[in-house]
DOFIMAR-124682 format. One line per 3 residues: their letters; for each residue x, y, z of N, C-alpha, C. Coordinates in steps of 0.05 Angstrom, whole numbers, plus 5000, padded with zeros to 4 digits. Layout:
N
a> X,Y,Z,X,Y,Z,X,Y,Z ~ ...
//
This chain:
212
xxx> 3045,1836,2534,3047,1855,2556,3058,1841,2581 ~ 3083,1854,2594,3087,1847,2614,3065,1839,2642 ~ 3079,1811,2655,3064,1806,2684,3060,1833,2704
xxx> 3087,1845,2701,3093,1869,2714,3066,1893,2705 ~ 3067,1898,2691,3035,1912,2678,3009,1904,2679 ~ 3001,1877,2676,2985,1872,2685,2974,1884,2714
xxx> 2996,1871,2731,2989,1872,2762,2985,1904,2766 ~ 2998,1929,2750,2987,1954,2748,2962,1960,2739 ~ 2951,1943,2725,2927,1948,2714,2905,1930,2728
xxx> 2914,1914,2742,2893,1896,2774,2887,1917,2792 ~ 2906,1930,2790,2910,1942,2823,2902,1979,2814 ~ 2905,1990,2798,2893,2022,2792,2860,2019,2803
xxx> 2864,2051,2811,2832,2057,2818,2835,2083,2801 ~ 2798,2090,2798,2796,2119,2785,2774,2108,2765 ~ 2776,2134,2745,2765,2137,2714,2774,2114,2711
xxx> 2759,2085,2705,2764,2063,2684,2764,2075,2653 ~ 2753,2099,2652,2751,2115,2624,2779,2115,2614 ~ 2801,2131,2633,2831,2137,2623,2848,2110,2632
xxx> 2835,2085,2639,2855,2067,2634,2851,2055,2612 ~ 2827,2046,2595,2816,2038,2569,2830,2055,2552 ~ 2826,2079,2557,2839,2098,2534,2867,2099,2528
xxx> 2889,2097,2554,2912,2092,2553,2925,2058,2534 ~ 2902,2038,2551,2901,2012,2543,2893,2006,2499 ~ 2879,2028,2508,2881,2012,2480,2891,2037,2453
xxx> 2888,2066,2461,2902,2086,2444,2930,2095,2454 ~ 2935,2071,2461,2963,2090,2459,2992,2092,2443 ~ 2985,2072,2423,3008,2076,2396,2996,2103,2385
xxx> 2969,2112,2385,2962,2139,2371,2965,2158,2392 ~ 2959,2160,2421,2972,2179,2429,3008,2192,2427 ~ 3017,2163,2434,3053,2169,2431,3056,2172,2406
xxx> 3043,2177,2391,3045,2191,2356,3060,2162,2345 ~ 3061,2138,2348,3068,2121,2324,3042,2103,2311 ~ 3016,2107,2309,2993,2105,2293,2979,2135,2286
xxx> 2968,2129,2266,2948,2153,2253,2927,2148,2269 ~ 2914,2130,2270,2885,2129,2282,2883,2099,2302 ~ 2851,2109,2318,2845,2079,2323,2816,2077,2334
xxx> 2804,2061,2332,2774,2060,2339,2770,2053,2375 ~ 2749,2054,2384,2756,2056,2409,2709,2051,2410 ~ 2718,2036,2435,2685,2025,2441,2685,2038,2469
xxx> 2665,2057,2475,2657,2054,2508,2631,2057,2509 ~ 2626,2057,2532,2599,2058,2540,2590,2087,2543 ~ 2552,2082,2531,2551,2110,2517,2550,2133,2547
xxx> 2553,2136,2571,2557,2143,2595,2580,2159,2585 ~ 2602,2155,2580,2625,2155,2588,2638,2178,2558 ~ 2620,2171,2546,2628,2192,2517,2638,2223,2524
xxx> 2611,2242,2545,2624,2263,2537,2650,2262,2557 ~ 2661,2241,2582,2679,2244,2589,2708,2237,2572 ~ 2700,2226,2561,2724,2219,2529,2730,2244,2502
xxx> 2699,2259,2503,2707,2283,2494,2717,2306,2507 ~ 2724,2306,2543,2726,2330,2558,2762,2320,2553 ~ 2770,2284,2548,2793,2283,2550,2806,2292,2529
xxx> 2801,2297,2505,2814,2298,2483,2812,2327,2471 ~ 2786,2351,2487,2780,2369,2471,2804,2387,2468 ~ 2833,2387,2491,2855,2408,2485,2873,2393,2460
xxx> 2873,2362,2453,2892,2351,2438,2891,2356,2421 ~ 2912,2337,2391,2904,2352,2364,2897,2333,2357 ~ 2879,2313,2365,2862,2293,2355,2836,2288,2353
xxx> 2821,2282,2329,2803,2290,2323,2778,2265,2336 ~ 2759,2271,2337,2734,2248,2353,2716,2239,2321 ~ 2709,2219,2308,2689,2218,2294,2673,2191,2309
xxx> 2648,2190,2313,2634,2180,2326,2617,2161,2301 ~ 2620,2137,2298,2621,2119,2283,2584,2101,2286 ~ 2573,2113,2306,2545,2094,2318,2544,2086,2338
xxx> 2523,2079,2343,2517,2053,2374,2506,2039,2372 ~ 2518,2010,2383,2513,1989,2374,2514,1976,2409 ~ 2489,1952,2410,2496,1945,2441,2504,1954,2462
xxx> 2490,1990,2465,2502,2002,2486,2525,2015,2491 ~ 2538,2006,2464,2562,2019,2466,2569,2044,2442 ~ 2586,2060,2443,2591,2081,2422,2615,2077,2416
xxx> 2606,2066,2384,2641,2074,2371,2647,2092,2357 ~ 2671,2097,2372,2689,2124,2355,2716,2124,2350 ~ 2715,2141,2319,2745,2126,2307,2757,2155,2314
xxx> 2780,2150,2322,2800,2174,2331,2821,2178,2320 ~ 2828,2203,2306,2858,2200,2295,2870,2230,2289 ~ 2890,2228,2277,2900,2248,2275,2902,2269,2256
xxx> 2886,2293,2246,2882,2291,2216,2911,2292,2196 ~ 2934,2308,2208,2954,2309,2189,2966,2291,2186 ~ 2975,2265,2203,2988,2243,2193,2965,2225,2181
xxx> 2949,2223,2187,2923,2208,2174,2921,2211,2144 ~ 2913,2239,2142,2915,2248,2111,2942,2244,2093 ~ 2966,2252,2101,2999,2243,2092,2989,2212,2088
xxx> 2980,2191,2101,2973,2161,2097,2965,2160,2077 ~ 2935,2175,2082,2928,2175,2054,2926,2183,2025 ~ 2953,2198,2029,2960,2211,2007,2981,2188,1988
xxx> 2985,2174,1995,3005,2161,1992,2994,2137,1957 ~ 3007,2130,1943,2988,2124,1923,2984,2094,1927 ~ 2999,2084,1942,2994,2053,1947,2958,2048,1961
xxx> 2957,2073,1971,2939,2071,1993,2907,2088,1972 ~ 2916,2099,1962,2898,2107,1942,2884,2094,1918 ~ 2906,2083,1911,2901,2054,1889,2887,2035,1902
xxx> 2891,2021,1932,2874,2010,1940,2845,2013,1941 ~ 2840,2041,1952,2815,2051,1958,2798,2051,1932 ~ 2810,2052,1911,2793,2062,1882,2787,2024,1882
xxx> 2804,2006,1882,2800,1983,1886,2776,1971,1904 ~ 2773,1977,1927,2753,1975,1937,2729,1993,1929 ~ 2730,2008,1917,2701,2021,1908,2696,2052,1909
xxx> 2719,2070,1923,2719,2092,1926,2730,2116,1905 ~ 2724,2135,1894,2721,2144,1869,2734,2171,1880 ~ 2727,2178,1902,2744,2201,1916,2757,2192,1945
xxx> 2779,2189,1944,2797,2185,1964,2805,2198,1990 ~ 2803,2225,1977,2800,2251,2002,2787,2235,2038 ~ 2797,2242,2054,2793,2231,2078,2763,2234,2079
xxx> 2765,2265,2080,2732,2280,2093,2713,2268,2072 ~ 2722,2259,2047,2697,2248,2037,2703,2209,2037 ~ 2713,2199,2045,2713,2173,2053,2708,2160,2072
xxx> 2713,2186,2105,2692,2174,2126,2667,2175,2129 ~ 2651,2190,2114,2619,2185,2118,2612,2164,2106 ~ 2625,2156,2084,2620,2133,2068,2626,2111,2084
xxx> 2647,2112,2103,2662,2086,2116,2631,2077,2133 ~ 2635,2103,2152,2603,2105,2171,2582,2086,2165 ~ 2579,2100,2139,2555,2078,2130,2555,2049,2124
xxx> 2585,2041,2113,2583,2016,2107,2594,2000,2138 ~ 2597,2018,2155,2604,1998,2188,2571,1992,2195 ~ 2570,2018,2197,2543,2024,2213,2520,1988,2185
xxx> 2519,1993,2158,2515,1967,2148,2522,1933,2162 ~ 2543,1939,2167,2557,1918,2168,2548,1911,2200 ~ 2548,1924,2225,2532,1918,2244,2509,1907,2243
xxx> 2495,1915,2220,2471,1916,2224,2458,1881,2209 ~ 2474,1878,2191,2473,1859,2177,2491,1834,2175 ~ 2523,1839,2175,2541,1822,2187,2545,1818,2164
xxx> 2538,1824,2135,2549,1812,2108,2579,1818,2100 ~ 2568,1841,2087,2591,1856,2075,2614,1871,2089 ~ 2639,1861,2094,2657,1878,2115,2673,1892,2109
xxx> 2667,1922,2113,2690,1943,2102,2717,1947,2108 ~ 2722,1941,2078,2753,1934,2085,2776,1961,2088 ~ 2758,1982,2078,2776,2010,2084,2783,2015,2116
xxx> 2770,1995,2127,2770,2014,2159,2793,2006,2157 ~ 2809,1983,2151,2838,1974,2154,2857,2001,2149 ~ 2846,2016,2125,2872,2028,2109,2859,2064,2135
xxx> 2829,2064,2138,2830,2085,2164,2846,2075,2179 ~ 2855,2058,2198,2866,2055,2221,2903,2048,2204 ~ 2906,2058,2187,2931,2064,2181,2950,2040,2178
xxx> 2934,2010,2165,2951,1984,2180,2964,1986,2145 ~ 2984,1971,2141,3004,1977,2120,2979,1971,2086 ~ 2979,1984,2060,2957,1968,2049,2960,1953,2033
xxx> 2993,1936,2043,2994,1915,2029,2979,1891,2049 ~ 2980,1894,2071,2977,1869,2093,2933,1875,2085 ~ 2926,1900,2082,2897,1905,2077,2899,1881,2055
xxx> 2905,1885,2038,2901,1875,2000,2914,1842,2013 ~ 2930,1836,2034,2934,1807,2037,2901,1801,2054 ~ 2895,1809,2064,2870,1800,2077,2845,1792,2057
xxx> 2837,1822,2046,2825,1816,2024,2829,1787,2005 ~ 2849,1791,1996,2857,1769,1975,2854,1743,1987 ~ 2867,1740,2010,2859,1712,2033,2836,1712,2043
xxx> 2813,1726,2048,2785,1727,2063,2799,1723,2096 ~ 2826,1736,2094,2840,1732,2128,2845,1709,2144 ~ 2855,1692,2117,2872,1673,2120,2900,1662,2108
xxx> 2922,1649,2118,2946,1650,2106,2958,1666,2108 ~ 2952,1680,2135,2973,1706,2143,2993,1698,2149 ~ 3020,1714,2138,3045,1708,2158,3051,1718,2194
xxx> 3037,1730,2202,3028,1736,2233,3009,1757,2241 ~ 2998,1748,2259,2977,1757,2276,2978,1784,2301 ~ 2973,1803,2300,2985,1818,2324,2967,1839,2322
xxx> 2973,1862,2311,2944,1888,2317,2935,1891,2291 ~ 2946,1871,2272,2931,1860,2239,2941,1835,2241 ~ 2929,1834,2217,2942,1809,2204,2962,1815,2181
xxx> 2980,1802,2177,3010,1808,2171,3010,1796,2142 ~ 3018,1804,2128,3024,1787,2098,3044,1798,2082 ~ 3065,1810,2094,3079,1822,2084,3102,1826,2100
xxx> 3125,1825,2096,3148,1839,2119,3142,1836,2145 ~ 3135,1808,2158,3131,1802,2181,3157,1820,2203 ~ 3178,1812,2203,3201,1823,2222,3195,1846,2223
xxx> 3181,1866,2199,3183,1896,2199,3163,1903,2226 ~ 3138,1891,2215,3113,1889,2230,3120,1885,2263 ~ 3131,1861,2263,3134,1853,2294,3152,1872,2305
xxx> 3166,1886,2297,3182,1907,2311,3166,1929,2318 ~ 3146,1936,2298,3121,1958,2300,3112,1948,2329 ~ 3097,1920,2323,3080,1916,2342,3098,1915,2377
xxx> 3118,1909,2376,3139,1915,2404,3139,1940,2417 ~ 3128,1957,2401,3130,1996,2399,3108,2005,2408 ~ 3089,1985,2395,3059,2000,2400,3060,1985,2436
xxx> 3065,1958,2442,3066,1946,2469,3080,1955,2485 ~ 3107,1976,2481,3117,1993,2497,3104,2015,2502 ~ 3089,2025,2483,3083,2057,2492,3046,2043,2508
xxx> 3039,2022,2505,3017,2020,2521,3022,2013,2551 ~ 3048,2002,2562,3062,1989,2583,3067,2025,2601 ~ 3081,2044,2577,3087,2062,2590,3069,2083,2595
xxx> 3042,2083,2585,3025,2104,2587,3006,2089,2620 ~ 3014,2065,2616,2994,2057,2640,3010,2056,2664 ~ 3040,2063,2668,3063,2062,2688,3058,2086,2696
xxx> 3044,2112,2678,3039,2135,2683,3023,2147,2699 ~ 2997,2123,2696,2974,2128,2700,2974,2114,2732 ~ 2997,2095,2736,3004,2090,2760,3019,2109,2782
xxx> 3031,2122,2764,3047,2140,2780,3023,2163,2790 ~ 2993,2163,2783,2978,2181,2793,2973,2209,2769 ~ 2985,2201,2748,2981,2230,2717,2953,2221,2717
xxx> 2941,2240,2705,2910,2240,2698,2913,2230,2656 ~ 2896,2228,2647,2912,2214,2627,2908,2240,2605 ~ 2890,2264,2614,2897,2295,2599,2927,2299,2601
xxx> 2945,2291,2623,2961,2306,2621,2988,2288,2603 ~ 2987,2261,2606,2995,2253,2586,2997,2245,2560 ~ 2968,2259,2543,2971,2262,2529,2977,2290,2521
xxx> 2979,2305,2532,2992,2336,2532,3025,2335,2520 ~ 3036,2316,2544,3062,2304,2543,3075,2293,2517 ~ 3055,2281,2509,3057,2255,2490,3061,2279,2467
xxx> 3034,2295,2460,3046,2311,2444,3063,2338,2433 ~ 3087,2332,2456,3104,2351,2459,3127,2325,2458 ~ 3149,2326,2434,3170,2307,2427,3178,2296,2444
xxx> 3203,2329,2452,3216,2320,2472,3222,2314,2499 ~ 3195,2327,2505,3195,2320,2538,3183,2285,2534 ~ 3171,2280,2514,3160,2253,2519,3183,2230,2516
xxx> 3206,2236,2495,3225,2219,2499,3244,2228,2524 ~ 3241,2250,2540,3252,2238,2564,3234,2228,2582 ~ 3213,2236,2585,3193,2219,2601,3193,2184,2604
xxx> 3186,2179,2571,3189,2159,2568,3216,2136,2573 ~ 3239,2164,2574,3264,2141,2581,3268,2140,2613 ~ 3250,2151,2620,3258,2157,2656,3234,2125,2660
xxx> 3212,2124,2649,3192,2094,2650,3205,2074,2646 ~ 3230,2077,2628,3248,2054,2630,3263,2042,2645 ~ 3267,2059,2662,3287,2052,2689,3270,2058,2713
xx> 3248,2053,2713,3233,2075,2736,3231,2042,2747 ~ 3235,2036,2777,3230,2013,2789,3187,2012,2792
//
């Protein structure tokens, strides 16, 4: 992330709620991720559900752990298309899952996070293929215990690095530009309103490009 963004993100006042949210969902708001998990403080939840209740993104609320509430957020129709996919299905039967179907794989996920907090053993490796990361780079983790990656960035990479790092340039633009937004004084309902309307968002977003 740019110096230039930073110093935007020193200097904002307001909802710390809609700069977290912008900061860390915003390859899934600008529609290039299916999902993404998201930690706040349990205060601040139903203001995270008053942000999202007009979008078409769904809230699943994952536990609380240390005060905080996690919840995995995503989108159901590109989510499901993910997981329809057989690379991504073959994995899942691989890891242990016998029905693949979304709605019956997140209560199961639930439980084995909500486990895995609790105990620190066993680490579920589907949340990778929930949060939509490719499931060959999943199956390179696994197979490495998440080592011997070819790069590091919002996974770990084991596959088609150049592909990846161009992803990851995409997801760092649309977080640079949702928080340029949030500078300009938008409330962050209204950009995600924006976000999910195509084409006003690729002009929006090209006007953030040149915007001094």
């Amino acid at each position: 992330m740019s110096s230039e963004t930073w110093e935007i993100i020193r200097k904002l006042r307001g909802d710390e709620i809609e700069l977290q949210i912008a900061f860390q969902c915003a390859p899934l708001i600008t529609g290039l991720k299916e999902s993404n998990l998201l930690n706040i403080e349990k205060q601040d939840y139903q203001r995270m559900k008053d942000i999202f209740k007009e979008s078409e993104l769904t809230i699943y609320p994952l536990g609380i752990h240390a005060g905080k509430i996690t919840v995995f957020l995503y989108h159901p129709d590109r989510l499901e298309a993910f997981f329809s996919k057989e690379s991504v299905q073959a994995l899942l039967h691989e890891i242990g899952y016998t029905d693949t179907n979304l709605k019956q794989v997140l209560p199961v996920f639930r439980a084995h996070y909500q486990q895995y907090l609790r105990e620190k053993k066993v680490f579920p490796h589907e949340m990778g293929l929930l949060l939509g990361y490719p499931p060959e780079d999943v199956k390179g983790f696994i197979r490495n215990q998440g080592k011997n990656y070819l790069y590091s960035g919002y996974w770990k990479v084991y596959d088609r690095p150049h592909e990846k790092i161009r992803l990851f340039k995409k997801y760092e633009h649309s977080r640079e530009k949702l928080i340029q937004l949030l500078s300009y004084g938008m409330r962050i309902e209204e950009i995600i309103a924006i976000c999910s309307n195509t084409e006003i968002w690729q002009l929006v977003d090209c006007d953030c490009q040149y915007a001094s």
